[in-house]
N, C-alpha and C positions, 0 to 999 in steps of 0.2 A: 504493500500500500504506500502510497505517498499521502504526504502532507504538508501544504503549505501558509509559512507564516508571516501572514502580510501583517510591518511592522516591525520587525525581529531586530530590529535595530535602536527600538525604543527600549524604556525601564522595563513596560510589562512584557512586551514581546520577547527579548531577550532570553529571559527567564522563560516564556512559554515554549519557545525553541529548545533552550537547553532541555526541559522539563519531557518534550516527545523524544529530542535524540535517545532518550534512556531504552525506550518501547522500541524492542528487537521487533516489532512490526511493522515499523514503519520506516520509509525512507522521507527524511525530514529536508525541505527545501525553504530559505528564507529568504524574504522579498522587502527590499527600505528601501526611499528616495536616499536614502545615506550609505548603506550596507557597502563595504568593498566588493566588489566581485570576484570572488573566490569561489573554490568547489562546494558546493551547496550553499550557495550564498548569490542573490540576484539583486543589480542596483537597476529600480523601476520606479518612476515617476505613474503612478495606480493612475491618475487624471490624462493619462497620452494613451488614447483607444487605440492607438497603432501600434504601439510596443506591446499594451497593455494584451493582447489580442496576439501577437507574436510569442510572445514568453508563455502566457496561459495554454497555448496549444502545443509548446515545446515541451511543457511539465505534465497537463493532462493528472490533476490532481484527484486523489478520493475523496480529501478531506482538505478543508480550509480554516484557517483561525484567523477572524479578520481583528488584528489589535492594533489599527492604524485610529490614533488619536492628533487630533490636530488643531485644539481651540478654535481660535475666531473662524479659521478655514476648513472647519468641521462640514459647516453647510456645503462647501463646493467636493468635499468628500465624500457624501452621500451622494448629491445629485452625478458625480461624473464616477470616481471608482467604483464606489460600490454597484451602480449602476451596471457601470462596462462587465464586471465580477458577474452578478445574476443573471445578466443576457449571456455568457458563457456556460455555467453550471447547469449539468443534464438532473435528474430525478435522483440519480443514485451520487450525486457529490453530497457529501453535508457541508454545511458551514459553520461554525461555532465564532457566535459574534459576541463582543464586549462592547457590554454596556453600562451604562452608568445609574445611580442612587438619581442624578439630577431630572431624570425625569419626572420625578411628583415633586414639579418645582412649588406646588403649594406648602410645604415643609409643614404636613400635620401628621408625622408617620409614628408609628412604623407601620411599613407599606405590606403589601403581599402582593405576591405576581397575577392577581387578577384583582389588582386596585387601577382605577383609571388613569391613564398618563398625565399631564397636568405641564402644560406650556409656560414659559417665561416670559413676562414683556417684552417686545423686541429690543426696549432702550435698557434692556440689562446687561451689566458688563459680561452673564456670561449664557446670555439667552440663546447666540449664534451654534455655541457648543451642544446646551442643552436639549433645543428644540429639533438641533440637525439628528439627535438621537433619538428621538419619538419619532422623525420621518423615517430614518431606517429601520426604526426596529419595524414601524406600520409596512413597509414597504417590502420587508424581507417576509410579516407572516402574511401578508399577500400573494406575491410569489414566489413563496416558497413551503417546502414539504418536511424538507430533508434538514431541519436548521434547530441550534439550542441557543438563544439567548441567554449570556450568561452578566445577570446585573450588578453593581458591587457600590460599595463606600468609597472612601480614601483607602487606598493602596500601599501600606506598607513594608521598611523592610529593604536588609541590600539584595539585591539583585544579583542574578548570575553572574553579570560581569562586576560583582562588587560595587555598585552604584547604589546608593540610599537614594529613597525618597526625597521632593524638595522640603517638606515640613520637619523631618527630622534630620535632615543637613540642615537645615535652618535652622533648629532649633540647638543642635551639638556645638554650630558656627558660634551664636550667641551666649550660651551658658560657659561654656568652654573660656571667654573670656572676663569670668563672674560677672556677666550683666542680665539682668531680668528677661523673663521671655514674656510676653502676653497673649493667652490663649481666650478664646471667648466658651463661657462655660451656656449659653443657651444654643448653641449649635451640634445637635445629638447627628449621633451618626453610629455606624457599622461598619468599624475597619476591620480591613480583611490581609492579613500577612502574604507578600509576593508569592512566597513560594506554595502555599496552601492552594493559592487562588491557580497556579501554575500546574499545579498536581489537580485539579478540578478539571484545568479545562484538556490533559489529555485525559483524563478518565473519559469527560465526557466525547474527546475525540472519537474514540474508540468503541463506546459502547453503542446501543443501539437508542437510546434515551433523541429525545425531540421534545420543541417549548422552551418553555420561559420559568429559569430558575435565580432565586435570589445567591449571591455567594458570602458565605461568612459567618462569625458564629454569632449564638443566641444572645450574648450582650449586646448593650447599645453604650454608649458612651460620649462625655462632652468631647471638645477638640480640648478643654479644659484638662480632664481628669486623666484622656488619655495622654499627652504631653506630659504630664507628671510622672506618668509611669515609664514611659520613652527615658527621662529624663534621669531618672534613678536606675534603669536597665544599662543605661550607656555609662552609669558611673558619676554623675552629673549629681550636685545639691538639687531635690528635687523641689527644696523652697524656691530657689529661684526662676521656676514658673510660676506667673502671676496670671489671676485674671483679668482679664480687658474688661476693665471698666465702661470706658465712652463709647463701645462700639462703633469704633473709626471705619473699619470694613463696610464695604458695600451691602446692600440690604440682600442678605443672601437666606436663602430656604433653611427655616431652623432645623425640624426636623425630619429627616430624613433617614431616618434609618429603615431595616428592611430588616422583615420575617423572613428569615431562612431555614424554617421546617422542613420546607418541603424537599431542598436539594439534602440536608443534614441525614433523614431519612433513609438515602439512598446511597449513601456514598459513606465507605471505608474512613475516608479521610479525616484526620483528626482537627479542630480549628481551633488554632490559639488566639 
């Protein structure tokens, strides 16, 4: 079987590539606007239907794990690769897409995989991302059969290639020099460890599973309380996170976290 991982050159991808190389089933191929071009390793611009559409017919994949993130440029990710992507894939490819907590931008959660999507103002700083991930996910269980949306929190955690997170590089950057950090304690969420999340989505590669799963474990937590624990793990005074008093941040979705019964359920995997 092949599989490939569009993205694999970002934080999560990285780690989700390494995570299949392990599975003696598969022949694992990775795909970034960045990636050097090396033996199983492909540098592709997803948004060029002509490369896009050359490379895809050279590799001829089973399996797909799309973990190309790209902020404000999210929207033009949906409508042109993702796009190019589905007009390729016959009935028997799967796809295994990453997705985000930011879709119940109403922030009254915690959510379940058959709670309603919930849209962001357009004039929100991070509406372009959010919303472009409600059109693919609509747009993927429309045409598609063969597909597991896999939904998540903040992402934790160093990564295959040794790269941490930006919140806890941020936060080790700062404390590291005895100065205060400040976390906002009414912003609840569901962080989910790289490698847990990594070990999910080749299980879910692999198996025969379809739909839409939350990823991550049964707590919920502030960005407050969970930084304190970051902060005392890495060695760090863990008085010196503080909370954000004046909520300087942008008016962002409080809560948002997500019931993950239903993937926990199913899956071996342990979730710290």
């Amino acid at each position: 079987m092949k599989a490939v991982v569009f993205g694999s050159g970002g934080y999560v991808g990285a780690s989700i590539y390494e995570a299949l190389r392990k599975e003696e089933k598969l022949q694992v191929i990775g795909v970034d606007l960045n990636e050097e071009t090396k033996e199983n390793m492909v540098k592709l611009d997803v948004n060029d239907p002509e490369n896009f559409s050359q490379v895809y017919k050279e590799i001829q994949p089973n399996v797909i794990i799309w973990a190309l993130m790209a902020g404000a440029e999210e929207q033009r990710l949906s409508d042109e690769g993702l796009l190019h992507l589905i007009s390729h894939m016959t009935p028997s490819t799967k796809l295994v897409y990453l997705s985000s907590d930011y879709v119940f931008a109403r922030g009254r959660g915690p959510y379940s995989e058959t709670d309603v999507l919930q849209t962001m103002a357009d004039d929100h700083g991070m509406s372009k991302y959010a919303n472009a991930k409600i059109k693919s996910e609509r747009f993927i269980e429309k045409e598609l059969t063969n597909f597991v949306i896999l939904r998540s929190g903040p992402v934790y955690g160093k990564n295959a290639r040794d790269k941490l997170d930006a919140h806890t590089e941020n936060l080790e950057q700062t404390v590291a020099q005895g100065m205060p950090a400040h976390y906002r304690d009414d912003l609840i969420r569901t962080f989910v460890h790289i490698e847990d999340l990594s070990k999910i989505v080749a299980e879910m590669a692999l198996n025969d599973r379809t739909g839409v799963y939350h990823v991550g474990p049964a707590k919920q937590e502030s960005f407050y309380e969970f930084m304190r624990k970051q902060a005392k793990q890495a060695g760090y005074d863990e008085a010196l996170v503080k909370k954000e008093e004046r909520k300087l941040q942008m008016n962002l979705p409080q809560n948002t976290a997500l019931l993950t019964d239903r993937l926990r359920m199913i899956t071996s995997q342990q979730m710290r």
